[in-house]
Structures are given as structure tokens and as C-alpha cells.
N, C-alpha and C positions, 0 to 999 in steps of 0.2 A: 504494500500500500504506500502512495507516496506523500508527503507532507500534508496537500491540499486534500487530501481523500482523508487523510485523520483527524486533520481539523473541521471537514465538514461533518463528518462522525461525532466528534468532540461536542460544536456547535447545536446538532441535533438534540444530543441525550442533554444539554444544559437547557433546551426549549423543552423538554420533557420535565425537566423538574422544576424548569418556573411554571409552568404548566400545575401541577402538584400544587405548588405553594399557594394559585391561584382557587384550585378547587378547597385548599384549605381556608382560604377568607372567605370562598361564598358560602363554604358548608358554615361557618361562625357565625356570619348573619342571616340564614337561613334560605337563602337563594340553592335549595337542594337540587333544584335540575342545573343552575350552571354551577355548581359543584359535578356535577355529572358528566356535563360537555364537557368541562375541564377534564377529568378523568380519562376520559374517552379520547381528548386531542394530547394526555400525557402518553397513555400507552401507544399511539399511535407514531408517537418522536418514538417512542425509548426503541419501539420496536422497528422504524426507520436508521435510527444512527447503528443497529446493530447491520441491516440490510447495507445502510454505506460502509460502513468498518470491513467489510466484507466482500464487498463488491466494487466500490468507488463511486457511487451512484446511486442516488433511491428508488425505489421500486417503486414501478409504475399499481397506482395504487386507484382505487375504488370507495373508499371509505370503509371495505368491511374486514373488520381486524382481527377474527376469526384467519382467511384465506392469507392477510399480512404476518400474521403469527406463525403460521403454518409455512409459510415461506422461506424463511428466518429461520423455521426448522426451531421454534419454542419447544420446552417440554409443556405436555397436557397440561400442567396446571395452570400454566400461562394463556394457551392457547384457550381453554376455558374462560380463565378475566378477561381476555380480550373479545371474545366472541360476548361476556355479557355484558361488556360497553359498546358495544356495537348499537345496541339501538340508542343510545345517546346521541349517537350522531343528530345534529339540528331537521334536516331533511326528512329521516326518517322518523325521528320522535313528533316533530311536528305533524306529519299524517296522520299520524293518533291520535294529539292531544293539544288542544287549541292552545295559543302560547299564554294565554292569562290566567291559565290556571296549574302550568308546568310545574310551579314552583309546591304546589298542591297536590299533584300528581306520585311526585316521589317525596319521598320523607324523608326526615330523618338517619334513619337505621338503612333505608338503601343508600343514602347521600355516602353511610360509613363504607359499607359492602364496597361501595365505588370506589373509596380512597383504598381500599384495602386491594383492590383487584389492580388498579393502576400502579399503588408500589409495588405487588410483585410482578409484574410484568419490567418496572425500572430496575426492581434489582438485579433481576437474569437479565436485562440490557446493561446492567453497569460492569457483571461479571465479563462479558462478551467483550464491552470496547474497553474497558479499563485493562484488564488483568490478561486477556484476549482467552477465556475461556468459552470451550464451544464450539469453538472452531470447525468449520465444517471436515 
């Protein structure tokens, strides 16, 4: 990998964890769906900077972080948080559920579920471009 390819790897997984910190002020004031989005747009870096660390390059991508998980070649447990952030996505949560009442919709105790599915999916992306465990 060459300098540019690890620092956009690097760059990624840090948009992943301000990502994190974000979903952690909305879950505080109780904005539980963008605690959610947030969620959803951290696992979706961490599991991108492992694709560039790897590749030189981000995966041509979809929004659905199940098939991005799986790409990356996640273990199941990841693959699973990712797949249940998936409907967070704005587009798709939105078909469901009209936006003024999103914050309504999800609670509390899923807002946690979500930080909890997003950090591990960061941690197996931190193993990957930090420590370069993983490897394919």
C-alpha cells in the first residue's frame, strides 16, 4: 500500500469515529434516530477504511452494509451490526416512517443497541488498518 492509500484509510476510520462521537451527543439529547444515522454512517467508514487499507480504493458501494461487510470479508458478528444498521440509512428508514416522528420511532434502548453494533464493527476496522490484522 502506498503512503496516499494509508492515509486515505487512516482519514476514513477517523470519519468513523467522529461519526461515533456524533451518534453519542444525539443519543444524550434524545435525537434517537440520528443517533442511529450516525451509527449507520460510522460503521459504514470503519468498514470502508478497512476496504481502502486493503485495496487502495473504496468500494463501490450501495448503502447496504450487510453486502459492504461481507466484502471486507467481516466476521458474522460484524456482519450482523452492520446488516442491523442498515435500515438506518435516511432513504430507507424514511419509506417507513415519516420524519417527524423518527425521533419517536426508535428509542432509547435501540439508540444503545446502535452504538453498541457501530463500535464493534470500528473495533474489527481498527484491528485491520491499525495493527493490519485480517488480512486477507
Amino acid at each position: 500500500m502506498n503512503d496516499a492509500s494509508a492515509f486515505e484509510a487512516l482519514s476514513t476510520f477517523a470519519e468513523a469515529t467522529q461519526d461515533l462521537v456524533t451518534a453519542g451527543l444525539e443519543q444524550a439529547i434524545g435525537r434517537f434516530y440520528a443517533c442511529a444515522d450516525a451509527c449507520n454512517q460510522s460503521a459504514e467508514k470503519a468498514l470502508q477504511s478497512v476496504y481502502v487499507f486493503r485495496n487502495g480504493h473504496r468500494a463501490p458501494y450501495d448503502h447496504d452494509l450487510r453486502a459492504l461487510s461481507m466484502l471486507v470479508n467481516a466476521p458474522e458478528s460484524v456482519v450482523e451490526a452492520a446488516a442491523a444498521l442498515s435500515g438506518y440509512y435516511p432513504e430507507v428508514f424514511y419509506s417507513q416512517v415519516a420524519p417527524e416522528v423518527a425521533d419517536d420511532v426508535v428509542d432509547p434502548e435501540e439508540a444503545e443497541r446502535c452504538i453498541a453494533r457501530a463500535r464493534l464493527a470500528q473495533r474489527w476496522a481498527r484491528g485491520v488498518v491499525f495493527d493490519g490484522q485480517g488480512r486477507p
